[in-house]
N, C-alpha and C positions, 0 to 999 in steps of 0.2 A: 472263232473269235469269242471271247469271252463279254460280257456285257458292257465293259468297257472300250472293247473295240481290240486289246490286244489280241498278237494272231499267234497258237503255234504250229509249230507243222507236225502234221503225221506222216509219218516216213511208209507206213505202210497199209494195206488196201485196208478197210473195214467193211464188214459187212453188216447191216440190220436186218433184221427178222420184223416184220409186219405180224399181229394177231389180227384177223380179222373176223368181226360178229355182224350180224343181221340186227337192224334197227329201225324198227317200224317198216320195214321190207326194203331197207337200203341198208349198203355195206360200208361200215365205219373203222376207221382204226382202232382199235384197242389200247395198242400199249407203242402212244409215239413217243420217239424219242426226247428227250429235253433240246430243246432249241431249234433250229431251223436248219433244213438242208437244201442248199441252192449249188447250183450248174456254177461251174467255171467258169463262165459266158456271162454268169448274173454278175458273181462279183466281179468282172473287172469291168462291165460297165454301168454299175451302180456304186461300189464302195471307191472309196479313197485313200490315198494314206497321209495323214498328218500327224502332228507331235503336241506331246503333251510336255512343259517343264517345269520341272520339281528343281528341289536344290538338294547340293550335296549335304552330307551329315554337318557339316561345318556352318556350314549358312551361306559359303562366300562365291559359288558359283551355279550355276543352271545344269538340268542333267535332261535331257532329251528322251521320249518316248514315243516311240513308234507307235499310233494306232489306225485303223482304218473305222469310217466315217460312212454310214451311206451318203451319197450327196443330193442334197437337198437346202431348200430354200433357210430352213433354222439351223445352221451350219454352226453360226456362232453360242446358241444355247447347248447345242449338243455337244460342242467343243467345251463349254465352260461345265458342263456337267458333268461329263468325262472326269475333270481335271477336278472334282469335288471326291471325287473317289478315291482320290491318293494312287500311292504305288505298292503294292506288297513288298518289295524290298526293302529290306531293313537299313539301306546303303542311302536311301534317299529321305530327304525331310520335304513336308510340304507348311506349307503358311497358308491356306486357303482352306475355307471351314468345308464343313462335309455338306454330303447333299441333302439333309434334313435342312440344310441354315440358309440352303438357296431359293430366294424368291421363286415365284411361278416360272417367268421367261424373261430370257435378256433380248432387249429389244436393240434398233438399229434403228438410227434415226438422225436424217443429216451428217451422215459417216459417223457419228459417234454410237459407240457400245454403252449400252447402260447395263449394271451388271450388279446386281444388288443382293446381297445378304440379311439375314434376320441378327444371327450376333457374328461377331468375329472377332480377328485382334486389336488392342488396343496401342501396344506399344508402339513406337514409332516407326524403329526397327524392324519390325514385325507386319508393319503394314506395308511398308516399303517391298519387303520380299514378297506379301502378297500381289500387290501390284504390278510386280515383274514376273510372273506367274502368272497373272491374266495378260496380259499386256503382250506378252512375247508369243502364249499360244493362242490370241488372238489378231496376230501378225497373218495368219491366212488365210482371212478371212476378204473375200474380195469387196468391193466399197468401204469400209470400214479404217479410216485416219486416225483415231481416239478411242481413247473408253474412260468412263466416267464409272465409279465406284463406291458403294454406299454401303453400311456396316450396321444398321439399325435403322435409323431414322435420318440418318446424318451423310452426307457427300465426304469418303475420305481425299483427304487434301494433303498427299506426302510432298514434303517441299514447297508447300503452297501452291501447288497443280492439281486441279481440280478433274479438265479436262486431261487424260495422261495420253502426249505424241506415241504412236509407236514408234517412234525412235528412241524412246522413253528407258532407262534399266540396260545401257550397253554395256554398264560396269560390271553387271552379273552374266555376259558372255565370257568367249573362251579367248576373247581377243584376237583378234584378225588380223590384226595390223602387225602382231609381233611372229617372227621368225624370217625362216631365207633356205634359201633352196643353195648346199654348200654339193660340192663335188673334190673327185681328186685327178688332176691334170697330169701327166709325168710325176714329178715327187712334189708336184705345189697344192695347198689346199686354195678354190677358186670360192667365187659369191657365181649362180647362175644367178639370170634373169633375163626370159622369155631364151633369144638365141646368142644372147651377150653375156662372153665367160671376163671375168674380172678378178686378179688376184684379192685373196685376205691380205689385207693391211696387217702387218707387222710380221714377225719369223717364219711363221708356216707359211705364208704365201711364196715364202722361196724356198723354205723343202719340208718337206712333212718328213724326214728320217725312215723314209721309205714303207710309209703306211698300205695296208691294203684298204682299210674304208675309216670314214671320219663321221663324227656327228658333231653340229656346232650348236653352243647357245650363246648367247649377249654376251658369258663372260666368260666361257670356258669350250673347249674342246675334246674329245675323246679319238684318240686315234687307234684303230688296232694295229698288230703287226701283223708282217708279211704272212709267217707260218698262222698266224690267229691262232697262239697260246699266249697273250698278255695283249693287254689293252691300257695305254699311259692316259691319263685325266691331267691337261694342264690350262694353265691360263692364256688367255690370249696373247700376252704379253711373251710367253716362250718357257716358261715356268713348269717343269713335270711337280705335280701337288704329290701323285702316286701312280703305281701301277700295279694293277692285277691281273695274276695269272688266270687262263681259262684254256676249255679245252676245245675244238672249234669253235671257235668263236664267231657267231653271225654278225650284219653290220649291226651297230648299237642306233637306238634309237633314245631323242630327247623327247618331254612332255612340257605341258603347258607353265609346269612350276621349275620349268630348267632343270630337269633331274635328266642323267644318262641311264635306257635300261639295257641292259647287257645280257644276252641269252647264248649258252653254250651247253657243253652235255657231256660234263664228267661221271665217270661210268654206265654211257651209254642213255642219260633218261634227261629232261632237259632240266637245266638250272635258270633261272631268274633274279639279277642283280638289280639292283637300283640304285642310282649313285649320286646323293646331293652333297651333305659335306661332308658324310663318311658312308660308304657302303655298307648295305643291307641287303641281305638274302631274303626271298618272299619263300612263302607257301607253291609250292608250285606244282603240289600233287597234281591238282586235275590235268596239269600235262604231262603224266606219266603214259607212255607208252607212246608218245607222238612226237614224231620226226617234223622238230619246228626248223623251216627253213628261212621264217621272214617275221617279223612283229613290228606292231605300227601300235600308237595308242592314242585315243582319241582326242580332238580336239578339245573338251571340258578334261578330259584326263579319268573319266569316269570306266572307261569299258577299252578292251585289245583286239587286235585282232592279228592271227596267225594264220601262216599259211604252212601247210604242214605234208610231208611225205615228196614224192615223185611221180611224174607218172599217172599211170592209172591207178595209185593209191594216194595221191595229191589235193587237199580240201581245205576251203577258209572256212574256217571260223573265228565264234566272237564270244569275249565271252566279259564279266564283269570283273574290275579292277577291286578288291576287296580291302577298304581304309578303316584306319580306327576313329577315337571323336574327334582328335586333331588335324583328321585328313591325311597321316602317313602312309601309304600302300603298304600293306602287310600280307597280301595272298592274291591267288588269281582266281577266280568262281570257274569251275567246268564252262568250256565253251559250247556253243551252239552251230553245228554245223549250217552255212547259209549260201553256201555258192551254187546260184541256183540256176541254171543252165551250162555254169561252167565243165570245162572239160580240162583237164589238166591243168588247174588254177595254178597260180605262182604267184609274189610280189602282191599281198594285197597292204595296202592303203585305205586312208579314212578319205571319203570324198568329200563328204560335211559330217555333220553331228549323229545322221542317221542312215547312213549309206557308206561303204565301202566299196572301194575299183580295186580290180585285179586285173591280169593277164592270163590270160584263158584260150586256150584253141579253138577254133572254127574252121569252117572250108575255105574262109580268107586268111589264112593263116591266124599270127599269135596277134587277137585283138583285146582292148579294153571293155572288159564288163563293170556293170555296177549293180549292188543285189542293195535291199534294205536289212539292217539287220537283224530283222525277226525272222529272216531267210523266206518272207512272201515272193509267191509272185504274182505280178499283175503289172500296170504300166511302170512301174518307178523302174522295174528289173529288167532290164535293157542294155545292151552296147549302146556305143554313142554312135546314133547315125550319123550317115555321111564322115566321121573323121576313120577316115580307114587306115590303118596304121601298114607301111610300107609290109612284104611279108620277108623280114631278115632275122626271125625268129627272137626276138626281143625277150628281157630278160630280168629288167628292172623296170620297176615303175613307182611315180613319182608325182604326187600333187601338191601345188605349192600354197599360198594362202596371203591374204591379206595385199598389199603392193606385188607381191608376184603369186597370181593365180594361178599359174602356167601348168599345164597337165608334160610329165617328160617321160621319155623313155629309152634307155639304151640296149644298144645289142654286141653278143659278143666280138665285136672288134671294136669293142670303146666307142661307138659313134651315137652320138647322141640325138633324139629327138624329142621337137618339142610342136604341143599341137598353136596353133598361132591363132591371132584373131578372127582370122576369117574359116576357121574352123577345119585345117588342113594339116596333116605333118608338116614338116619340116625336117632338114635336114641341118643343127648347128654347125659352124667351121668350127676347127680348131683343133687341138692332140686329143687322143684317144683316153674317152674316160676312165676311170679304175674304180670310180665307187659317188654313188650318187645318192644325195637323202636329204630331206624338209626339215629344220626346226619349227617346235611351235613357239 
């Protein structure tokens, strides 16, 4: 961990060398190393992991950061101090002054957070982002309904709220409430929700022209075709806008700004489309030489993740979504290998903002894992106990959001599962699936 709490992993054993000297006739270490070294027993039960957020380049949405927290009683200063450090990435903006401008300690008092600065920003705009920047990554802090925020001398007051709910700044999430969990039925494109399959309203609901997988947004559709060398972009309304050629084509996945991204692999290396109102090809070097079989993209749109190879050569990773100042996606940042107890991963997904699920093998057959994406482990990194997923080797997996939260999954004979409320498979009725996927 670095001082901030970020974690990376070493993939491989290291070793320290001890000098040791005589000192007043006891024996001292000489040359210890920088930082501390603790058992794998200490950290996972003393640290934590929580998130710190920044905003995108643009200003108009939040970006999640993983860090780990020893836990302890000052939770919420160590959290706001954290977040006075910024992010090294040049991909993210903060509005929160550094940690020279931070008062001594933010206290807790009567559920409210007090949280106070020496100078800061003045604009209005600007105070607003900051506020949603304390506010959200003081969302984990237990007791704590408010935070109250001072710039000088003075109480800032965005909107004339003094005291700010944490309910406070939902406009700078990724939005919950928007997308829908689409599938494909026989040649129909469906709406799931939880174990209730319901046509799409309007032409594709009675034939998709013989698609193998769809992706939907609020206004448009991507379907591939059967051999997946062309994938057609139309309107809901039944309208082909255009169609491009590709060369296996995996299923296409939407993001939080309604764009389709299309990943295939002409002359063998992988390609990277994105499709808003006219196609653009990214930077896709860092995924030269890896066999992408799956891609999801985050819910802020910020970061991806891939699931890549077969087999005993099969691994998620994650890696950063690379925009310019207008927030276009223009390249993919090298990922970060994280699949961390999986075996034969497949099918990964975003779980929230900081966590992605796959499918992964076990002695219970193919179950659902979920890793954090700094590829730690410790509690967060887990299967889902108790929901033990039937063993019919499952193959697709799927998490929905907002009005359908529903975790799904199918295997190959099209049968779909979905885990239910009371925290159990399920087995949906109805015809055998062909292709299953979340808008956001």
């Amino acid at each position: 961990l670095d001082s901030q709490g970020r974690y990376t992993s070493a993939r491989d054993r290291t070793s320290v060398d001890y000098e040791l000297v005589q000192v007043d006739g006891q024996w001292r270490i000489a040359n210890p190393q920088p930082g501390l070294l603790v058992t794998a027993k200490f950290f996972a039960d003393y640290f934590r992991p929580f998130v710190l957020y920044f905003f995108d380049r643009t200003g108009r949405r939040l970006v999640p950061q993983p860090v780990h927290l020893l836990v302890e009683d000052r939770l919420a200063a160590a959290l706001v101090t954290a977040l006075t450090q910024g992010d090294p990435s040049r991909q993210v903006r903060t509005f929160v002054p550094g940690p020279d401008d931070l008062r001594a300690t933010v206290t807790v008092d009567r559920r409210v957070a007090d949280v106070g600065f020496t100078a800061g920003p003045r604009k209005e705009s600007d105070v607003e982002r900051l506020s949603a920047q304390v506010v959200w990554t003081l969302r984990q802090v237990p007791g704590v309904s408010s935070v109250r925020i001072s710039v000088g001398s003075s109480a800032v007051r965005p909107r004339n709220v003094a005291e700010q709910p944490l309910s406070s700044w939902a406009e700078f999430g990724a939005g919950d409430d928007a997308g829908g969990t689409h599938a494909l039925v026989g040649d129909r494109v469906v709406e799931v929700d939880a174990g209730d399959v319901a046509r799409l309203e309007g032409p594709w609901g009675a034939s998709a022209g013989g698609a193998a997988a769809v992706a939907v947004t609020d206004q448009r559709l991507a379907l591939v075709a059967k051999n997946r060398a062309s994938v057609r972009i139309a309107s809901l309304t039944g309208k082909i806008r255009r169609t491009l050629t590709g060369t296996d084509l995996i299923d296409p996945v939407t993001d939080v700004d309604g764009q389709f991204w299309l990943v295939d692999s002409p002359g063998g290396d992988s390609r990277v489309r994105v499709v808003a109102a006219a196609p653009a090809n990214l930077d896709s070097g860092s995924l030269k030489g890896l066999d992408v079989r799956s891609l999801d993209i985050s819910p802020e749109g910020a970061r991806y993740v891939v699931t890549t190879g077969t087999g005993a050569d099969a691994s998620v990773r994650v890696g950063r979504v690379v925009r310019d100042a207008r927030g276009a996606p223009t390249g993919l940042a090298r990922p970060r290998r994280v699949d961390v107890g999986g075996v034969q991963p497949r099918s990964a997904v975003w779980a929230d903002d900081v966590r992605v699920s796959f499918l992964a093998s076990t002695d219970a057959g193919i179950q659902v894992q979920t890793a954090l994406i700094d590829g730690s482990t410790g509690p967060i990194s887990s299967s889902n106990v108790g929901a033990v997923l039937p063993d019919v080797d499952t193959s697709r997996l799927v998490i929905g959001s907002g009005s359908d939260a529903s975790t799904y999954a199918t295997d190959p004979r099209g049968r779909m599962w979905y885990l239910s409320e009371r925290g159990t498979w399920q087995l949906a009725a109805g015809d055998p699936v062909r292709s299953l996927g979340h808008s956001r």
